[in-house]
C-alpha positions in Angstrom: 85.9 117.7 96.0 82.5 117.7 96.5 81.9 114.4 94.8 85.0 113.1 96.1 82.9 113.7 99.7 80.1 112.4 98.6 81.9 108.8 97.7 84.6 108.4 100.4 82.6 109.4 103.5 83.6 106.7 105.2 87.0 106.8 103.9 87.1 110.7 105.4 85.1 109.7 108.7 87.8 106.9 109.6 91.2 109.2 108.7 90.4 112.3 110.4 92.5 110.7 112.8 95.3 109.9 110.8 98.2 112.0 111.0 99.6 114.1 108.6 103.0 115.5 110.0 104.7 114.9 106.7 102.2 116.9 104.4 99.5 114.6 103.4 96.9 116.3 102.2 93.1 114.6 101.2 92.6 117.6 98.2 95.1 116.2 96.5 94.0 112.3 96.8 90.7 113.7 95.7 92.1 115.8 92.2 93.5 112.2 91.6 91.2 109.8 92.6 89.0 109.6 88.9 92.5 108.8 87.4 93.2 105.9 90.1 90.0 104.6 89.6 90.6 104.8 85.9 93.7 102.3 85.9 92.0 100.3 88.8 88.8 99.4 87.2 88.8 100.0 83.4 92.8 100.0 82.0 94.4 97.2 84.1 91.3 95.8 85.8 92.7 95.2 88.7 91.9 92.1 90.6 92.4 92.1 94.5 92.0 89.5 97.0 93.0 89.2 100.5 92.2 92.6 101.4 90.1 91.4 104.5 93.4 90.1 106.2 94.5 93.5 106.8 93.5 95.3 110.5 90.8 97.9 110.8 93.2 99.5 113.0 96.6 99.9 114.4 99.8 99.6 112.5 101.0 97.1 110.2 103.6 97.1 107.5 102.8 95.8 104.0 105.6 94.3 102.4 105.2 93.9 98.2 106.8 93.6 94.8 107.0 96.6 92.0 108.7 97.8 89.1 109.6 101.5 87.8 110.8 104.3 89.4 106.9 104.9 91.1 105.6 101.6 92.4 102.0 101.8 90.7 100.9 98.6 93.2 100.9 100.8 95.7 98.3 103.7 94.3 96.5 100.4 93.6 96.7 98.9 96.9 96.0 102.6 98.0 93.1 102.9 96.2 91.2 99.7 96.9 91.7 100.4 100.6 89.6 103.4 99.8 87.1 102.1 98.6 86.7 99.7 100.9 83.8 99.4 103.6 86.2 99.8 106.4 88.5 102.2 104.6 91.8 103.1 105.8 94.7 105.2 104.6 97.5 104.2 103.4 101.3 105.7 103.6 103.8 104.7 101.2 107.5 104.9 102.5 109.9 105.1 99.6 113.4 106.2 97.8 112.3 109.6 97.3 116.1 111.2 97.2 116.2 110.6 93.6 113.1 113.2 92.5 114.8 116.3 91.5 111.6 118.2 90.2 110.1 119.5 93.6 106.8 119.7 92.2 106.8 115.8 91.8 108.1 115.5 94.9 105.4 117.6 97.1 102.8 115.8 94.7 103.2 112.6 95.8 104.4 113.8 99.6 100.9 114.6 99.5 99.2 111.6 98.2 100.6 109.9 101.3 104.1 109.1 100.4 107.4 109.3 102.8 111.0 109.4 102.1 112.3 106.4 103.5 113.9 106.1 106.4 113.9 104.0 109.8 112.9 107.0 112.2 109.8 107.8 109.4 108.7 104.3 109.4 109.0 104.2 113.5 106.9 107.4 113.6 104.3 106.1 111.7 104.2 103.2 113.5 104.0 104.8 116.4 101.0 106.9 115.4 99.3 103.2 114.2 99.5 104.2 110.5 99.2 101.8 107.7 102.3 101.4 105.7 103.4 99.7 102.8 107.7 99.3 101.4 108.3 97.5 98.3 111.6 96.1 99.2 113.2 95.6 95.6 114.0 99.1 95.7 115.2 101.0 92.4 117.3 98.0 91.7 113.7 96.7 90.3 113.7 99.8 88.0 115.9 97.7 85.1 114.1 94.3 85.4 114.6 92.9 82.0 110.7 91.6 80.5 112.5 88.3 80.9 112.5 88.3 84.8 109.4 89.7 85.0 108.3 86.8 87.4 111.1 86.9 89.5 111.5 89.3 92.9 114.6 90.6 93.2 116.5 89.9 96.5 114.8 92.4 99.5 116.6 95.1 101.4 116.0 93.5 104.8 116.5 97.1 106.7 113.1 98.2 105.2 112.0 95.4 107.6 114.0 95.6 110.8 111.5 99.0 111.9 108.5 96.1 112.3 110.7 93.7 113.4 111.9 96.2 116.4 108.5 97.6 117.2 106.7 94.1 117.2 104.1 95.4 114.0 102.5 92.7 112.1 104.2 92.1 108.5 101.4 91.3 105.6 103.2 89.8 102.2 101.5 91.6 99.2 102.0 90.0 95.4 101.0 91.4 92.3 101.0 89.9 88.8 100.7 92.5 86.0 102.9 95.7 86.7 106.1 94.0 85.0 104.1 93.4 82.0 102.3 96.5 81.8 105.7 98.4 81.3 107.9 96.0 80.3 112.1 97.2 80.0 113.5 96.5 76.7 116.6 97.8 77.8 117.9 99.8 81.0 120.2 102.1 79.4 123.1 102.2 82.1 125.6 105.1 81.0 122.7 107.0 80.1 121.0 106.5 83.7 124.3 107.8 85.5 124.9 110.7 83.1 121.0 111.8 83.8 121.8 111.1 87.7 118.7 108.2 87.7 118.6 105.1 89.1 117.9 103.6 85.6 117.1 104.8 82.2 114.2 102.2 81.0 113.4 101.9 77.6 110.0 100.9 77.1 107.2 100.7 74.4 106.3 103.8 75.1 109.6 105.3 77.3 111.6 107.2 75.7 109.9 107.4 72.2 106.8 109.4 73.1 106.5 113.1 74.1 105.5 113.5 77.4 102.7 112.3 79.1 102.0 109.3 76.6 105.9 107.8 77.4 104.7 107.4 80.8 101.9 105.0 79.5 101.5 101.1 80.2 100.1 98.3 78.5 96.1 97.3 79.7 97.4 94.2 80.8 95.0 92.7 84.0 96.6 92.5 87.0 95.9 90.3 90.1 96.9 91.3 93.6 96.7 89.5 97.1 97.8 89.9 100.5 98.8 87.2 102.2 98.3 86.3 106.1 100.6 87.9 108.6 103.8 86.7 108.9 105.1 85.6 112.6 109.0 85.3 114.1 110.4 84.9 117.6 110.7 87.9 119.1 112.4 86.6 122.3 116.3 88.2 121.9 116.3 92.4 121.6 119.8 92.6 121.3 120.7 94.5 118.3 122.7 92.0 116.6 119.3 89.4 117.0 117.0 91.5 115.8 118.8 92.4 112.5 119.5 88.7 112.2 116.0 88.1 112.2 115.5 91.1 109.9 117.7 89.2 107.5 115.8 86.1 107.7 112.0 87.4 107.6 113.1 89.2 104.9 114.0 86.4 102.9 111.3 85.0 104.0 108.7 86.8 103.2 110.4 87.4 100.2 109.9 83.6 99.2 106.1 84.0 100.0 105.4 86.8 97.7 107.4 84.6 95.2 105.6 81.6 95.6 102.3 83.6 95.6 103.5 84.6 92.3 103.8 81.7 91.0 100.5 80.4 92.5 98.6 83.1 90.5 101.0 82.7 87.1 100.0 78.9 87.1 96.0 79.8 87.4 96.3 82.1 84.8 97.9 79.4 82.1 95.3 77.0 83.2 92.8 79.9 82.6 94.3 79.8 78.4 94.4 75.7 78.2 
């Protein structure tokens, strides 16, 4: 902890603020932090741009792609704001139902994640948190290594919270987490039997004991937030606002695409 102090100060001076009504707690982010730092700069040398875009303060929702049952972007995107010179903390609002092992659960509780729902993500809104929701959901659990380009269509209620409070919606895209753990095979009877939203096999899931199944591949990845998104925000009718829920969504789900693509093309020119 000490050290921890000694790096973040300005990450602790600017969330003192921050609330923590759903159990974050900064001893924990600091137990964890060498291991973040650990996949950020040495295993998948992480690569972040756009950063900047982001406000210092206030609320704003970050909208991004993932795969597997934890979306690793997000301890990335957690951990470069950080370590950034304007730090700011990030909350992650997430499927949580399907973590049966409390101790999992109150781990990541208190590394700044929330079970999802629209009244959490209001609240934090409210209290001009930082969030981030990776739309896909678990469907993105069971991507085949053959989509691993492709975003899977967006649950546009994770949306309709910032659509209703008016809070600025930042696309985030990340290249590398698909092929870091790529899915041979999402064994379906299996999943439902075990009561999970998939059953991936990977390289190193289910074939190694425990911790070294959870491992990934040090393949680098590239992130980048893109600039704010905008929409008309003159009807407040119920029926309006979820209609333009529907339509950011896919909107913004389109950007993070094209990004995507955008970053896949740079890299092959990178090999020619």
């Amino acid at each position: 902890m000490p050290q921890f102090v000694s790096a973040y100060r300005n990450y602790i001076k600017n969330t003192r603020h921050c609330d923590n009504y759903f159990g974050f707690d900064i001893r924990k982010l600091a137990a964890v932090e060498p291991f973040l730092q650990f996949l950020y700069k040495d295993w998948w040398r992480v690569q972040f741009t756009g950063l900047d875009l982001l406000p210092k303060e206030g609320p704003a929702l970050i909208v991004g792609n993932s795969n597997g049952l934890i979306p690793w972007p997000a301890f990335m995107l957690m951990y470069a704001l950080m370590s950034k010179d304007s730090p700011r903390r990030l909350t992650i609002v997430a499927d949580m139902d399907w973590i049966e092992d409390e101790r999992v659960h109150s781990c990541l509780v208190q590394l700044g994640f929330v079970p999802w729902s629209s009244t959490n993500l209001k609240y934090l809104f409210s209290k001009g948190e930082l969030v981030a929701v990776f739309p896909e959901g678990l469907s993105a659990t069971g991507k085949p290594f053959s989509e691993r380009y492709r975003v899977r269509e967006f649950d546009w209620t994770r949306l309709l919270p910032a659509i209703e409070a008016g809070v600025p919606i930042y696309p985030m895209a990340t290249l590398g987490c698909d092929e870091a753990s790529p899915t041979l095979l999402n064994v379906e009877n299996l999943s439902k039997l075990l009561s999970l939203p998939s059953f991936p096999v990977t390289p190193f899931f289910p074939w190694f004991p425990f911790p070294a199944n959870l491992g990934s591949l040090p393949v680098k990845w590239k992130m980048s937030v893109i600039k704010p998104t905008s929409w008309n925000e003159s009807h407040k009718d119920r029926d309006a606002l979820e209609n333009t829920a529907k339509q950011h969504s896919r909107y913004v789900e389109g950007q993070i695409q094209a990004e995507l693509n955008r970053i896949l093309r740079t890299r092959i020119k990178t090999f020619i």
